[in-house]
C-alpha positions in Angstrom: 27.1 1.6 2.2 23.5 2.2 3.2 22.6 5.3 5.3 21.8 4.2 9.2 18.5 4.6 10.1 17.5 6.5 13.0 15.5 4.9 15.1 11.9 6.7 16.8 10.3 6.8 20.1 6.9 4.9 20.5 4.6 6.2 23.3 1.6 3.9 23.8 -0.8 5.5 26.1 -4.1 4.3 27.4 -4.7 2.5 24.2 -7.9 0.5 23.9 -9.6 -1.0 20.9 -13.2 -2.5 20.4 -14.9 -4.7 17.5 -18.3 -5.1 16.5 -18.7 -8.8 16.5 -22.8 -9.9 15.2 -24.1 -7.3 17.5 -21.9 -7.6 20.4 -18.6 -5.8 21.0 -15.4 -7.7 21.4 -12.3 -5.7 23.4 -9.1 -6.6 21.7 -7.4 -4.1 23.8 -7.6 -2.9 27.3 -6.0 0.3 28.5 -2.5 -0.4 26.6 0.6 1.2 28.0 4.0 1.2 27.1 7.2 3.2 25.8 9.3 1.8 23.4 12.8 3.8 23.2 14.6 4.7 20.0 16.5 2.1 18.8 15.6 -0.8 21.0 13.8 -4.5 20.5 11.1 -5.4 21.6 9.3 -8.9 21.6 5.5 -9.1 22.1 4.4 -12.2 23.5 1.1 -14.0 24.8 -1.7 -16.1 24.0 -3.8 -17.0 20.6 -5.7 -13.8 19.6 -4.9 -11.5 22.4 -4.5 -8.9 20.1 -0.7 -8.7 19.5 -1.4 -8.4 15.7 -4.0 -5.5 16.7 -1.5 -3.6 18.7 1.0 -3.8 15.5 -1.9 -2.2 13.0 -2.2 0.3 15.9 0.9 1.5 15.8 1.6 1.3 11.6 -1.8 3.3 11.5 -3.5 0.9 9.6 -5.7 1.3 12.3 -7.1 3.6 15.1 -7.7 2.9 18.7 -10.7 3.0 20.2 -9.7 5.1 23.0 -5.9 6.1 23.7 -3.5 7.5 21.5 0.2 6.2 20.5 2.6 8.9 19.3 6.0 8.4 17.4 8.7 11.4 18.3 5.6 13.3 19.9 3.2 12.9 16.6 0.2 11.3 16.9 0.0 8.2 14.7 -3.3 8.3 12.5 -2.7 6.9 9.2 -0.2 4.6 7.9 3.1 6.4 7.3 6.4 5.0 5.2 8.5 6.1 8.6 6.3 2.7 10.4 8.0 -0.4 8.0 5.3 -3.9 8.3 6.8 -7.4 7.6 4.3 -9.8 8.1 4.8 -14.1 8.4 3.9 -14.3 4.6 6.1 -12.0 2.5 3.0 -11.0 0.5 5.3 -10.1 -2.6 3.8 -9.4 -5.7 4.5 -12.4 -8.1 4.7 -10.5 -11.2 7.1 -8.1 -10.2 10.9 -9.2 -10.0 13.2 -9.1 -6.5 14.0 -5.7 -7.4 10.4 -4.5 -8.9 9.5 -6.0 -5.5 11.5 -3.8 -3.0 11.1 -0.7 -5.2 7.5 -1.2 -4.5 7.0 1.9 -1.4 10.0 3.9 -3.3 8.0 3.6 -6.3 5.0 4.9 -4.6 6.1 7.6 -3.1 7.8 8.8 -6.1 11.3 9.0 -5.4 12.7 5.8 -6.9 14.6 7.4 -9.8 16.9 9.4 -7.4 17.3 6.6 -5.1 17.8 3.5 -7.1 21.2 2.4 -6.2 19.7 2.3 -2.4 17.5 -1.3 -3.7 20.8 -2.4 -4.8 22.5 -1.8 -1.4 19.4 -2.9 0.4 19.2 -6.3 -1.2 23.2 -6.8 -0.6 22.1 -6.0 3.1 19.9 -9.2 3.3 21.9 -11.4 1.5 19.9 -11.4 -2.1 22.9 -10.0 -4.0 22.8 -11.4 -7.5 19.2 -12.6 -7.1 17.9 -9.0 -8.3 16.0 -10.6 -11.5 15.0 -13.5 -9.9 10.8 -13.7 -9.3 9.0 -14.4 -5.6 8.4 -18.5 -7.2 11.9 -19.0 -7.6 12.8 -18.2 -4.1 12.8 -20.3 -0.8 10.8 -19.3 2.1 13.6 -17.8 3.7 14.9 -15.8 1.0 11.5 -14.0 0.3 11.4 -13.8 3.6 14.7 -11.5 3.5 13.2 -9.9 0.3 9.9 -8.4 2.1 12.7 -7.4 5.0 14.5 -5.4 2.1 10.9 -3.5 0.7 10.7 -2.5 4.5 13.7 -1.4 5.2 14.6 0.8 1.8 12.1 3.2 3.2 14.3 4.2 6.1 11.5 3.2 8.8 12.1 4.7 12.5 10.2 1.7 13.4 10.0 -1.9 12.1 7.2 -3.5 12.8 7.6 -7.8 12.5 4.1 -9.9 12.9 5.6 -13.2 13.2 8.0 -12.9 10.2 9.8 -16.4 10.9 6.6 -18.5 11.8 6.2 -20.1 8.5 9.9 -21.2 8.4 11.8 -24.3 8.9 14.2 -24.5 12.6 17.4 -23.8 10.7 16.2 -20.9 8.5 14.5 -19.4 11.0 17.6 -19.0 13.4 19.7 -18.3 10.0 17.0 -15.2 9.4 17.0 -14.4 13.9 20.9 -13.6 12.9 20.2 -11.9 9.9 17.8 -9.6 11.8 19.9 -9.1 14.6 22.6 -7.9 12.5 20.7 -5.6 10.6 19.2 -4.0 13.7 22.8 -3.9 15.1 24.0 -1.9 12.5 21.0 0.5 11.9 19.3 0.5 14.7 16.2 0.7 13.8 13.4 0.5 16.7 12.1 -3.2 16.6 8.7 -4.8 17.6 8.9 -7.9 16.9 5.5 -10.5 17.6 6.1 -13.7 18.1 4.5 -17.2 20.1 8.3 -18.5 20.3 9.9 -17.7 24.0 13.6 -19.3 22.9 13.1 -16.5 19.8 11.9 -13.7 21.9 14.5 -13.9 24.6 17.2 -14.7 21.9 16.4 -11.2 20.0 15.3 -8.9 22.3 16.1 -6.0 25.0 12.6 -6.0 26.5 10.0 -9.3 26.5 6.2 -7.7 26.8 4.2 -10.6 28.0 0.1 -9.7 27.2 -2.5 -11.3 28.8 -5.5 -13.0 27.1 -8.3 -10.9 25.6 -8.8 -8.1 26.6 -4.8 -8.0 26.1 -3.0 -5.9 28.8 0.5 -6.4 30.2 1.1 -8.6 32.8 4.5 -8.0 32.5 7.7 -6.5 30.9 11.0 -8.7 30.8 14.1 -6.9 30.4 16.6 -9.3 29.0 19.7 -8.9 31.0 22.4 -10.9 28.2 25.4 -9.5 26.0 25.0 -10.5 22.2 25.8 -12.5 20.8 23.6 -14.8 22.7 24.2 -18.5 23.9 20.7 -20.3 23.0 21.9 -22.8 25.1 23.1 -21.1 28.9 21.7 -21.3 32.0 20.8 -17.9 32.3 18.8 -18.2 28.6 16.7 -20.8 30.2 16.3 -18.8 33.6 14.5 -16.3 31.5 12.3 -18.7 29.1 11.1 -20.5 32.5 10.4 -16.8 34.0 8.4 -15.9 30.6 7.0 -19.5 30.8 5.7 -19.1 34.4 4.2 -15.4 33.7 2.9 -16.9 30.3 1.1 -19.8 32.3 -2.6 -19.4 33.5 -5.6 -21.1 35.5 -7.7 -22.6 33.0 -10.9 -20.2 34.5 -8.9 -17.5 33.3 -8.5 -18.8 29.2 -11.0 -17.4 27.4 -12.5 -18.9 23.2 -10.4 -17.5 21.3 -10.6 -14.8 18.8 -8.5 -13.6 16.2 -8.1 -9.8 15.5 
C-alpha cells in the first residue's frame, strides 16, 4: 500500500514576472494572487500564452518572480524542491532507461532509492503499469507513458503536483481514461493539484476551483468554484451551466486580444 501524501498550502501573493524580449520587456504576470488549500484541485484556465505555464515554473521554483513571492506551508519557494512534483504534456522520459529506471529517476537522485525501492513497484501498480516494469518509453502508447511520468512524480511524495497540460497530446478516449485515473489518485492521496489546461469540459470535470486568467499580462478575472459531487456526469445540466459560465468569463472583445506570446 503506498503511503498517502500529505498535501501543502500554496500562498500566491503579489506575484509578477517580466521578460526581456529584443530590448523591450514583456509582463507575463501581473500582480498574481491566490491561495491554493492543502489537498484541493485546481484548474488553470485562459487564453494562448497568458502565462499559465509561467505561473507553474513559479511555483516548482524553476523560476523566480519578478516581484511577489509564493510560499508552500509558510516557506518561501526559491529553487526547485522534490516536495513540488512537474508533469508536463510530453512525458519527457528518458529512452534509454526502462519503466522502472524511469520513475526511479528523482529517487535516484536524491539518493535514497536503495531503501525505498519496493515504493517504484507500488507506484507503477498505482497507475496501472504493473507488469510493464521492463518495458522502454518506445514500446508504450501515449497514454501509458503518460501514466509513467505520473509515477516518477508522484514516488517523490510531492505536497504539490503540478500538471502543464498533461492530457493535451492524447486521443478523446485516453484522455478521459487518464481524467479518471487522475481523479482517483488524487482521491486517495490527496495530493494538492494544479492542473493547466485549454479544455473547459476537462477543467470543470476535475476540479474544486476553476481559475480563469486573463490575456497577457495574466491576472484573474475570476475564480469558479465547482459546486458537483464526484463522480461527475460529463453530460448534466448543471456541468454545462458551468462550462457556459467559464465560456462567457473566457470570452472577450476582440480590442482586448492581444499577439500572442508564449512564456
Amino acid at each position: 500500500m503506498v503511503t498517502r501524501a500529505q498535501g501543502g498550502r500554496i500562498v500566491i501573493q503579489d506575484v509578477s514576472r517580466t521578460f526581456e524580449d529584443r530590448g523591450s520587456q514583456v509582463v507575463a504576470l501581473g500582480n498574481v494572487n491566490l491561495d491554493i488549500e492543502p489537498g484541493e484541485f485546481i484548474s488553470l484556465i485562459g487564453p494562448s500564452g497568458c502565462g499559465k505555464s509561467t505561473l507553474l515554473r513559479l511555483v516548482t521554483g524553476l523560476d523566480r518572480p519578478s516581484s511577489g513571492e509564493i510560499r508552500l506551508d509558510g516557506e518561501v519557494v526559491r529553487d526547485s524542491h522534490y516536495s513540488r512534483g512537474l508533469v508536463f504534456q510530453d512525458p519527457t522520459l528518458f529512452p534509454w532507461k526502462s519503466i522502472w529506471g524511469n520513475v526511479a529517476t528523482g529517487l535516484e537522485a536524491r539518493g535514497v532509492l536503495k531503501e525505498r525501492k519496493g515504493e517504484v513497484d507500488k507506484f507503477l501498480e498505482l497507475v496501472g503499469l504493473k507488469g510493464f516494469e521492463r518495458a522502454y518509453p518506445h514500446q508504450l502508447s501515449g497514454g501509458m507513458a503518460q501514466r509513467a511520468a505520473l509515477a516518477r512524480a508522484l514516488v517523490n511524495h510531492p505536497k504539490v503536483l503540478l500538471l502543464d497540460e498533461p492530457l493535451g497530446a492524447l486521443d478523446a478516449f485516453t484522455r478521459m481514461n487518464l481524467q479518471d485515473e487522475i481523479l482517483r489518485i488524487w482521491q486517495e492521496r490527496r495530493t494538492t493539484m494544479i492542473f493547466v489546461t485549454h479544455d473547459i469540459d476537462e477543467a470543470v470535470y476535475l476540479s474544486d476551483r476553476v481559475v480563469i486568467m486573463t490575456p497577457r499580462p495574466a491576472k484573474i478575472k475570476e475564480i469558479v468554484k465547482i459546486d458537483l459531487p464526484r463522480p461527475r456526469a460529463r453530460n448534466g445540466g448543471t456541468f454545462f451551466e458551468y462550462r457556459s459560465r467559464i465560456l462567457e468569463s473566457l470570452q472577450l472583445a476582440p480590442e482586448a486580444v492581444q499577439p500572442e506570446y508564449i512564456v
